[in-house]
Structures are given as C-alpha cells and as structure tokens.
C-alpha positions as CSV (number, residue, x, y, z in Angstrom):
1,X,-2.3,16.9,8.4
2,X,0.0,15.4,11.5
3,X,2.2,12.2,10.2
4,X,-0.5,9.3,11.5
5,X,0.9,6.4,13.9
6,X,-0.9,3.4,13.7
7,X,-2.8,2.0,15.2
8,X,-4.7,4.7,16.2
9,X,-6.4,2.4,19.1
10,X,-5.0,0.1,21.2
11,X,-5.2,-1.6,24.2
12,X,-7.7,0.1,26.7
13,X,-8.5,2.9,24.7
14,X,-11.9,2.4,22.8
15,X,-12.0,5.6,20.4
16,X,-9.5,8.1,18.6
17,X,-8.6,10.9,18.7
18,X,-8.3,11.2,22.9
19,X,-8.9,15.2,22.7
20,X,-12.4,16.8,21.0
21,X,-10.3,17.8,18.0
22,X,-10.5,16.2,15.0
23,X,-7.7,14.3,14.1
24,X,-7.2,15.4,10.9
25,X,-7.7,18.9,10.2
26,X,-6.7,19.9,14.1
27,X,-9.0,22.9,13.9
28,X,-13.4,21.4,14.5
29,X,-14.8,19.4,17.4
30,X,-16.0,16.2,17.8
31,X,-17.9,14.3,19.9
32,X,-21.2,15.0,21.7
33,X,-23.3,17.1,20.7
34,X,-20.8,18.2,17.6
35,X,-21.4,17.2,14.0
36,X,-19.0,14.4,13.1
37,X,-18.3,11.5,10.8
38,X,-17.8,8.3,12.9
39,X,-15.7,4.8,11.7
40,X,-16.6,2.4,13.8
41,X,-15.6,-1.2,14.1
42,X,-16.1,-3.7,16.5
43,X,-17.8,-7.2,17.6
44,X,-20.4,-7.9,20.1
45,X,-20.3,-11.3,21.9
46,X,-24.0,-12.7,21.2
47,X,-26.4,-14.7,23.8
48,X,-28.3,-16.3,21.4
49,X,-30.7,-17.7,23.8
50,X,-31.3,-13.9,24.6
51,X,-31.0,-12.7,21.4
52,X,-28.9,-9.9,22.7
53,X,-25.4,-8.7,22.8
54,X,-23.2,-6.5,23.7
55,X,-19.2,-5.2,24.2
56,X,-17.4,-7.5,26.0
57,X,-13.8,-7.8,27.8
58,X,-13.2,-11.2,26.3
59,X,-12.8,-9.4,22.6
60,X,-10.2,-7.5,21.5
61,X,-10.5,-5.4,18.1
62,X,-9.2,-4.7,15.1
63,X,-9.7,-2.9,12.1
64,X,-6.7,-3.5,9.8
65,X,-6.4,-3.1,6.0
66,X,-3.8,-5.9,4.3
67,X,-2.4,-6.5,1.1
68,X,-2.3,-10.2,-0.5
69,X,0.1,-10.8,-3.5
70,X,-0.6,-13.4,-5.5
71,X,1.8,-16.6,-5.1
72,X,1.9,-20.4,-6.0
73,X,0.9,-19.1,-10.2
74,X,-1.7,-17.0,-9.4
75,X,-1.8,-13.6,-11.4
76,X,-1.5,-10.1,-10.0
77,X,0.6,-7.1,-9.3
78,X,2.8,-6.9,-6.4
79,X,3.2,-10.7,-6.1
80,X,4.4,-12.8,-3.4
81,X,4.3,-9.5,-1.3
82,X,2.5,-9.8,1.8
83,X,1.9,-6.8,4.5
84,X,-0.9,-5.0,6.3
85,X,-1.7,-1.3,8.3
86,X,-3.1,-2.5,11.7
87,X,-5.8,1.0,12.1
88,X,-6.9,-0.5,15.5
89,X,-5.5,-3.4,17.4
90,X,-6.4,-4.8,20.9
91,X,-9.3,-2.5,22.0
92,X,-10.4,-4.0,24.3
93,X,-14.3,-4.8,25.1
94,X,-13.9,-5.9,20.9
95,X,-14.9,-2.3,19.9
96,X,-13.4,1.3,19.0
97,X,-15.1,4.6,17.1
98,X,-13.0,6.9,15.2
99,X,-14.3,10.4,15.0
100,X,-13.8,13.5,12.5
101,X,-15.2,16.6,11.9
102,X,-16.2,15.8,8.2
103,X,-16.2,13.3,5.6
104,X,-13.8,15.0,4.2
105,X,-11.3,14.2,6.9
106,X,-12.7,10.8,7.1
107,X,-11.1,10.6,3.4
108,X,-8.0,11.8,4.3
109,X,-7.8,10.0,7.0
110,X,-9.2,6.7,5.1
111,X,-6.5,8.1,1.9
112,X,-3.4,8.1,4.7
113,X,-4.0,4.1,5.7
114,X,-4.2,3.2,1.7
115,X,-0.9,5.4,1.3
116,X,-0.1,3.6,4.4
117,X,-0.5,0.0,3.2
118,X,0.9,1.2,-0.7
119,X,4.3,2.5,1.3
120,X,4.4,-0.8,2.6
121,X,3.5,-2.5,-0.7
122,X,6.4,-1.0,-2.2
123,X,8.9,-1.3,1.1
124,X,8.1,-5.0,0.5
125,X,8.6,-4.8,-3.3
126,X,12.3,-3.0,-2.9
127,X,13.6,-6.2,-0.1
128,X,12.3,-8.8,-2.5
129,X,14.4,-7.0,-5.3
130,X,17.1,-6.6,-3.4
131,X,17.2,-10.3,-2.0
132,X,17.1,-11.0,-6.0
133,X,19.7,-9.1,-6.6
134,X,21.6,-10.5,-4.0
135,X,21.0,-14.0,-5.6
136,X,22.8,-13.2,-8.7
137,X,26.1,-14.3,-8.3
C-alpha cells in the first residue's frame, strides 16, 4: 500500500481516490458500475418546512478521527496528550465518498488512519517527555 497523505479530501474535491483505481491495493476499479465499498461522510443542510435537504456550498466537511488524553485528574493512558488525523477536511457542498474495491481495503485503509492517529499519540508522548526532561535541572 502507497504511504497515505491526509486528508484524502479537501477543498473542492468531493470523493477519493481521483482515478477508478482503488486507493489501496492500486490493482481493481471503482466507481460506476464496479463493485466497491464506500465511506461516506457528510451533512445536508435541512429545510425543515420542506422536510427536505440536500448538499450545500455553505458546509464544508470533515471526517477526522482524534485522540483525547485525560487531564485535570482524570484516568487514562496517554494523558494530557491531545492530537487528531483530519481524513477529509473542507469538502466543500459538506460532503465526500471514499471508494475501494473491497472491505478489505476499506480496513486497511480504516487500519492506516488508527496507525495514523497512534504515530501521532506517541509523537505527542516523546515532546511531553522531552519537555520533562528538559525541566529537570
């Protein structure tokens, strides 16, 4: 599998990958009229007179996964560390589809934001050791 850059989506795009391919395993289609495994995410800005909705250029979306350490005496691993993976940020019209050729690259796509956010988890965990160590005098 190709070293991800997140976000996948941004800005005016609205899906991922940009090319029929799957993103993960490089080699089966996607997209119409393939089989594929879709993540989608999104918001829909309601008229609730009409009971209707729909995309809208006034939303932007995200899909992000983040990690909360616990502070102020709460209990928990990986304390006072906070830090996110942003998966799609800014798609614009407040939606975005994801598309692979299986579920099983949907895991390994899903597994590669976890080990994502854990790489971060543990970047964070090495520059609050260090800043303790630097407080030892």
């Amino acid at each position: 599998m190709a070293e991800l850059k997140f976000p996948v989506v941004k800005g005016k795009s609205w899906h991922w990958p940009k090319k029929p391919l799957c993103p993960i395993c490089g080699k089966n289609k996607v997209f119409e009229p393939h089989s594929m495994a879709i993540l989608t995410a999104g918001a829909m800005l309601m008229d609730r007179a009409r009971d209707s909705g729909g995309p809208s250029n006034d939303l932007d979306g995200f899909l992000a996964l983040h990690w909360h350490g616990a502070h102020n005496g709460g209990q928990g691993k990986d304390d006072d560390v906070f830090c996110g993976v942003d998966i799609i940020r800014d798609a614009i019209g407040g939606q975005a589809d994801l598309y692979f050729c299986s579920t099983e690259c949907l895991r390994k796509f899903l597994n590669a934001c976890v080990d994502e956010l854990e790489g971060k988890i543990a970047k964070a965990n090495q520059s609050k050791q260090q800043a303790k160590g630097r407080g030892k005098s």
